[in-house]
FIFI-574862 format. One record per residue (C-alpha): x, y, z; residue in one letter; residue number from 1. Coordinates in steps of 0.1 Angstrom, whole numbers, always signed. Example, Ala and Ser with C-alpha at 12.3 -4.5 7.8 and 13.67 -1.06 7.14 Angstrom:
# FIFI-574862
x, y, z, aa, i
+123, -45, +78, A, 1
+137, -11, +71, S, 2
***
This chain:
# FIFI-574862
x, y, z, aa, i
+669, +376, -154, X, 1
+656, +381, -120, X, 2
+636, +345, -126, X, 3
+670, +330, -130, X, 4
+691, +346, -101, X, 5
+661, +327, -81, X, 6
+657, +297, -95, X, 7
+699, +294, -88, X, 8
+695, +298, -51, X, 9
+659, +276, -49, X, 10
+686, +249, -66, X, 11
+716, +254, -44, X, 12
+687, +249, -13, X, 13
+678, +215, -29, X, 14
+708, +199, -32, X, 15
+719, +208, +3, X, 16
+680, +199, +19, X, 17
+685, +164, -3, X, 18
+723, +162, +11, X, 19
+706, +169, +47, X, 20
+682, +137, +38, X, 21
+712, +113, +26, X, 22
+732, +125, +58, X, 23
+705, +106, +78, X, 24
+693, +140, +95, X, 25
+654, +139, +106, X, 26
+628, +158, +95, X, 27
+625, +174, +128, X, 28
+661, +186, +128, X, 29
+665, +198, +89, X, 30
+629, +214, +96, X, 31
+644, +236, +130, X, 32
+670, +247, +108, X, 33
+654, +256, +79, X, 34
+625, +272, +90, X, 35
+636, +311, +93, X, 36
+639, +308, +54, X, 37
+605, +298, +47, X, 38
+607, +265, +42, X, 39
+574, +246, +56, X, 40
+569, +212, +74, X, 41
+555, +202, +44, X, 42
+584, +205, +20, X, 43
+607, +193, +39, X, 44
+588, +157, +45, X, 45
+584, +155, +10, X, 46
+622, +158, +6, X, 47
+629, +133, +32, X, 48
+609, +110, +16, X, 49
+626, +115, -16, X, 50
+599, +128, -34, X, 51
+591, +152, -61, X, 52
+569, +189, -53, X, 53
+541, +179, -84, X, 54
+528, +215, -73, X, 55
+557, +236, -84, X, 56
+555, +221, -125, X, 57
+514, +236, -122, X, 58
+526, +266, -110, X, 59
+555, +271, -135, X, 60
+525, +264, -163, X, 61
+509, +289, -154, X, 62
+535, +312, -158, X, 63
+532, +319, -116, X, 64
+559, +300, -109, X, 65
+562, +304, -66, X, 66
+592, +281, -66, X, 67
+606, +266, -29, X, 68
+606, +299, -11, X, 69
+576, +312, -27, X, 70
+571, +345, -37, X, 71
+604, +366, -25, X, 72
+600, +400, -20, X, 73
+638, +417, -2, X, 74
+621, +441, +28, X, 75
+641, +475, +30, X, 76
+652, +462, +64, X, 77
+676, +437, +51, X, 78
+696, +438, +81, X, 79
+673, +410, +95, X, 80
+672, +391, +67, X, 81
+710, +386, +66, X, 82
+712, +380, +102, X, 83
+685, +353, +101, X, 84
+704, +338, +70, X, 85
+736, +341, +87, X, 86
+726, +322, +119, X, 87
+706, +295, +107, X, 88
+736, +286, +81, X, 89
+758, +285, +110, X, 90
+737, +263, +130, X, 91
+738, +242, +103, X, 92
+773, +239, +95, X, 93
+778, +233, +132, X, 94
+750, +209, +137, X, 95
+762, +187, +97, X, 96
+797, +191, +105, X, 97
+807, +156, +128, X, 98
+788, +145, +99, X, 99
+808, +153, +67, X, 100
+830, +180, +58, X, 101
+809, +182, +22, X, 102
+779, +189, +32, X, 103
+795, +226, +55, X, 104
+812, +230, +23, X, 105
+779, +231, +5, X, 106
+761, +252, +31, X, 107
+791, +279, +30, X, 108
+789, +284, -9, X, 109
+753, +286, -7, X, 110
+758, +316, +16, X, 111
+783, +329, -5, X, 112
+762, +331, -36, X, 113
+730, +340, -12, X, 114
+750, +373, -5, X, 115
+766, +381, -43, X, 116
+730, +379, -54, X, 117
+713, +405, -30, X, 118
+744, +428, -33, X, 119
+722, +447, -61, X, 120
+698, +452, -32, X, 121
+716, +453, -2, X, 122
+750, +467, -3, X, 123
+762, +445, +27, X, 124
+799, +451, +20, X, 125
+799, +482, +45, X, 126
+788, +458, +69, X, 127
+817, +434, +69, X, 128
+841, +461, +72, X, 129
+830, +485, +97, X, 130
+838, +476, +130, X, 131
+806, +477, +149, X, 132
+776, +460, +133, X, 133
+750, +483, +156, X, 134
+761, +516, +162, X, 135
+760, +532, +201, X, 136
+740, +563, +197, X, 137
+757, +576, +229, X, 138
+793, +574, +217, X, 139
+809, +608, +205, X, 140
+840, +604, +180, X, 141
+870, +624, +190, X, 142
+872, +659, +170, X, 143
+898, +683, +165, X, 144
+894, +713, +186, X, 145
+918, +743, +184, X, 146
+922, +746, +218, X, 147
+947, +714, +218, X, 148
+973, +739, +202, X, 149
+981, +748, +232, X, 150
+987, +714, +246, X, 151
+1018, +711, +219, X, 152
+1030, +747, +228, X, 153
+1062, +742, +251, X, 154
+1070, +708, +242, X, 155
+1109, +701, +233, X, 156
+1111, +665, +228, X, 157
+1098, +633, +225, X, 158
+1098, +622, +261, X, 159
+1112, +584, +267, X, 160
+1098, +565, +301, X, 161
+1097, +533, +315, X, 162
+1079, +511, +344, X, 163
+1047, +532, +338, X, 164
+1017, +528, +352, X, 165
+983, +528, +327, X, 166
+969, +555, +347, X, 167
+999, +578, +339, X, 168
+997, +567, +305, X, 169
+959, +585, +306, X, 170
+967, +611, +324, X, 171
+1003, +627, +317, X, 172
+1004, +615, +283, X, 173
+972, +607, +263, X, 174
+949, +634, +278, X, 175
+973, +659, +269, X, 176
+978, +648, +235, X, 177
+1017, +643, +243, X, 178
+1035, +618, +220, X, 179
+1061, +598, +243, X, 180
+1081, +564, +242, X, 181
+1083, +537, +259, X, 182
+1118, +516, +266, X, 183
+1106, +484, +289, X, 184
+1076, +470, +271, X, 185
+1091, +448, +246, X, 186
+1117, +427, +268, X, 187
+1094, +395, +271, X, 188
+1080, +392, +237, X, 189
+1087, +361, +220, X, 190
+1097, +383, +189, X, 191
+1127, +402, +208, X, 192
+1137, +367, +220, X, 193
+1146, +348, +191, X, 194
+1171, +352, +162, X, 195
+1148, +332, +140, X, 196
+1121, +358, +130, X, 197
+1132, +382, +98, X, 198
+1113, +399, +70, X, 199
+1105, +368, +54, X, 200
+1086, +354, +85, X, 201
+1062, +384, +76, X, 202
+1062, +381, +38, X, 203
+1059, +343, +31, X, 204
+1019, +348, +43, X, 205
+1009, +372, +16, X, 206
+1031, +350, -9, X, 207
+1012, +319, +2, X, 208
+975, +331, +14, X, 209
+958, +347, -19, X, 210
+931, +363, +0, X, 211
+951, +387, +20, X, 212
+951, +421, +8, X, 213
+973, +455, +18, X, 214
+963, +488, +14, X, 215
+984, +520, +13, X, 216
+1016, +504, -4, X, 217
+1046, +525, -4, X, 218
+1083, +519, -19, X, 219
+1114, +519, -39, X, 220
+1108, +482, -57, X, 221
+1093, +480, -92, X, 222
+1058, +464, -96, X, 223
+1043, +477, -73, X, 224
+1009, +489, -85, X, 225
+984, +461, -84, X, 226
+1008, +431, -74, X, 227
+1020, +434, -39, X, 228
+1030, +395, -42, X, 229
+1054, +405, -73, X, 230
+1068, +429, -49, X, 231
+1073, +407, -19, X, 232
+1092, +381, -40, X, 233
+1117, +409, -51, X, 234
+1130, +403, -16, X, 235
+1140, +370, -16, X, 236
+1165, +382, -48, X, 237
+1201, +382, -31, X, 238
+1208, +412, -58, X, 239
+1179, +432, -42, X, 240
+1195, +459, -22, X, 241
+1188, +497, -3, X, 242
+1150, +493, -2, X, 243
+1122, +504, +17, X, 244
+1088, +490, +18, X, 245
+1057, +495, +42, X, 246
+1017, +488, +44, X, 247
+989, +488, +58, X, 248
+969, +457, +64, X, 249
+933, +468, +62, X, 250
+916, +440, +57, X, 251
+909, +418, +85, X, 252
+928, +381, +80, X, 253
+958, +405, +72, X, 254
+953, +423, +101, X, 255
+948, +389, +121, X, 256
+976, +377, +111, X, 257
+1003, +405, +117, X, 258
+988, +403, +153, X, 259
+1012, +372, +160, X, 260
+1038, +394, +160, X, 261
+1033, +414, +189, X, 262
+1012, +417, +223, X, 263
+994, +441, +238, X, 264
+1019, +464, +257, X, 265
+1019, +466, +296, X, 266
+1010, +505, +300, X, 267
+972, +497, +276, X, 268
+941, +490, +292, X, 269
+925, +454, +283, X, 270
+895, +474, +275, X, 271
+912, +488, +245, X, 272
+904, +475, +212, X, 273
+937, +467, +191, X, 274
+920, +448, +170, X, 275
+919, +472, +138, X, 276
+940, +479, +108, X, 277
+978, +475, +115, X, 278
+1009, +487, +96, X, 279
+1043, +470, +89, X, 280
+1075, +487, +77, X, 281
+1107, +471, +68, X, 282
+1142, +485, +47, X, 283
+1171, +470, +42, X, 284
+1203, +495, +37, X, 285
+1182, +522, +23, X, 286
+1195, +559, +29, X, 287
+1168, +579, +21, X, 288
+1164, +618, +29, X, 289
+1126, +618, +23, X, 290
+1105, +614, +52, X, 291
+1076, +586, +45, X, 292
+1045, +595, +60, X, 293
+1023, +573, +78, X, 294
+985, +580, +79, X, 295
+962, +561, +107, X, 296
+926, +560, +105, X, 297
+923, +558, +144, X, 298
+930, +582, +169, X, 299
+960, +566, +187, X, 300
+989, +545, +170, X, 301
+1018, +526, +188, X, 302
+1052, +520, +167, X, 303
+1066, +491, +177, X, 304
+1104, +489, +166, X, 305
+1112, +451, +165, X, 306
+1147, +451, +147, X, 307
+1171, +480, +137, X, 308
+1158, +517, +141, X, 309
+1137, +549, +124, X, 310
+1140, +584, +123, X, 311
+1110, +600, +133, X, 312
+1092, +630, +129, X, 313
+1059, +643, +143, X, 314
+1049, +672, +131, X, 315
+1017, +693, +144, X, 316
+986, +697, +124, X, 317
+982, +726, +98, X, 318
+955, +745, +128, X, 319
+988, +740, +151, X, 320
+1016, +750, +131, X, 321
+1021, +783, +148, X, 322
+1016, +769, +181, X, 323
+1036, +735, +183, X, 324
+1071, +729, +171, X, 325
+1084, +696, +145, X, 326
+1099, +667, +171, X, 327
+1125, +646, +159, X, 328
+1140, +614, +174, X, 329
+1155, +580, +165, X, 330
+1135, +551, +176, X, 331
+1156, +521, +190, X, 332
+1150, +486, +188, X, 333
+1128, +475, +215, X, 334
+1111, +506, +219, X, 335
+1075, +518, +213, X, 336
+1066, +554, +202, X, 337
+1025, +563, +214, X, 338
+1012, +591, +193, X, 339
+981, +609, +196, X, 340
+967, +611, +158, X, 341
+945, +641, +155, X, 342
+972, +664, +164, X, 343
+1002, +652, +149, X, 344
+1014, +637, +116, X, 345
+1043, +610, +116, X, 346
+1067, +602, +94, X, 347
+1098, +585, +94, X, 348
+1126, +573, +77, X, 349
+1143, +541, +76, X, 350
+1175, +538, +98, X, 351
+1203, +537, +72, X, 352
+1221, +509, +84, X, 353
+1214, +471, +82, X, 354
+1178, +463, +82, X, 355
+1150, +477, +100, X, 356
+1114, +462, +107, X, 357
+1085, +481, +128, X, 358
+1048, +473, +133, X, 359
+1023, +499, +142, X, 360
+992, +488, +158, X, 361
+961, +515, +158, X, 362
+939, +520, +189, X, 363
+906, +533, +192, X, 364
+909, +555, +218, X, 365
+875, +569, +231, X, 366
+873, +606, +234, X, 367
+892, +623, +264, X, 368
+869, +651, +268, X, 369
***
């Protein structure tokens, strides 16, 4: 079985080495970016010239069958491997593509099956979804600490600001761990400028792009375990009324996507990444009495309330309970709520009135200590 998963590959590498020949590409050139995989001077003049490898039906006789890339033996460290892999295909595609379209297509699938096939022996998947590809050994994830009870202690309210500086941000709000609003940071987004942009601006890219995914799906509408698509059309029905519906885009050209829809706010530092998983909530007439809770993976999230409104409610950590009261407030349109995630748990529920639609955006704040 092995034998087969191999000779698969060594096939797919033929046809794009002979496609490399047809394309007019030298030996010189298809030899520079074919030689991390093994592939020898040798081979690759016999391919230019059109010929056959006599040597591989011996071999294959005798039942020691060595094939294009010889003998393949997956090292432990296959983080090298798929680097090498990953580069050399991408020079390729780059160096083909003025060429013909066919031929990157080729070289893309071949990549594609090269990775399905070691997933037995490399479990690369964790890879494409974590965030950092080499980890910094000097970088200490924000914890918990019991001490930030007393942070939360004589707070009243959910403090609302405006013209502030990123500095203050830091130091009055984030170091303390002290949730607060913001009223002036959406007046020049293009989104809070045009009476175009509605729910279905947002929903017509998971109806028409099959490869984006949601996680974390919550609402009222029927269907909607397994078929988030089934569930999006429901709003397009003019007899679909009083709903709620929010998500989390966790997989990154869902992510990418939701970006268009807002900017990086005023009071955050460039050096920020806001480039992780992001949420959207929307509702249309719903009056619900159950608080919806919201659960980041980052340490910092940023509501952004583009249309409507949404009763929020932070409440403090099961370690703070007896320290740090439950804050409650309405969030306006235009207006961005910045909460601190290891201490407090948000919720919300919809405004009751019309329809509502918010975007959260999670930061990953460094530690403050």
């Amino acid at each position: 079985m092995k034998g087969c998963k191999l000779d698969e590959i060594e096939q797919e590498i033929l046809a794009v080495l002979e496609e490399c020949r047809r394309e007019g590409l030298s030996k010189e050139e298809i030899f520079h970016v074919f030689s991390p995989l093994g592939i020898t001077k040798s081979i690759v003049a016999r391919f230019h010239e059109g010929k056959q490898d006599e040597q591989g039906g011996k071999d294959e006789k005798a039942g020691k069958k060595k094939g294009l890339l010889g003998k393949v033996n997956l090292p432990r460290k296959e983080v090298l491997t798929f680097l090498v892999i990953f580069l050399t295909l991408g020079v390729v595609s780059y160096v083909v593509y003025p060429h013909t379209k066919q031929l990157r297509f080729q070289l893309l699938s071949l990549f594609r099956i090269g990775l399905i096939k070691i997933l037995p022996v490399w479990k690369w998947t964790e890879f494409y979804y974590s965030r950092c590809l080499v980890r910094n050994p000097f970088y200490e994830a924000q914890d918990f600490n019991p001490d930030d009870c007393n942070l939360c202690e004589t707070l009243e309210d959910i403090v609302r600001v405006h013209n502030v500086s990123q500095t203050e941000v830091i130091e009055k709000y984030i170091r303390r761990e002290k949730p607060f609003i913001v009223t002036d940071a959406m007046y020049d987004w293009p989104i809070m400028k045009t009476d175009h942009l509605w729910f279905d601006n947002i929903t017509e890219m998971y109806v028409h792009h099959e490869k984006i995914f949601i996680c974390n799906l919550a609402t009222n509408l029927r269907g909607a375990y397994g078929d988030f698509t089934r569930v999006v059309k429901q709003l397009y029905n003019v007899h679909t009324n009083q709903w709620f519906l929010h998500w989390e885009n966790c997989q990154k050209d869902g992510a990418k996507a939701a970006r268009q829809f807002y900017r990086r706010p005023y009071f955050i530092s460039n050096s920020l990444d806001l480039t992780g998983s992001n949420w959207v909530l929307m509702s249309s007439d719903f009056r619900g009495r159950v608080y919806k809770k919201i659960d980041p993976s980052e340490t910092l999230m940023m509501l952004y309330q583009i249309r409507g409104f949404n009763h929020i409610r932070l409440s403090p950590r099961d370690a703070c309970r007896d320290n740090c009261p439950e804050l409650l407030t309405t969030l306006n349109e235009g207006e961005i709520l910045v909460v601190e995630n290891l201490l407090w748990i948000m919720e919300y529920i919809p405004g009751e009135e019309g329809d509502n639609l918010g975007i959260i955006s999670e930061v990953s704040w460094p530690s403050m200590e």
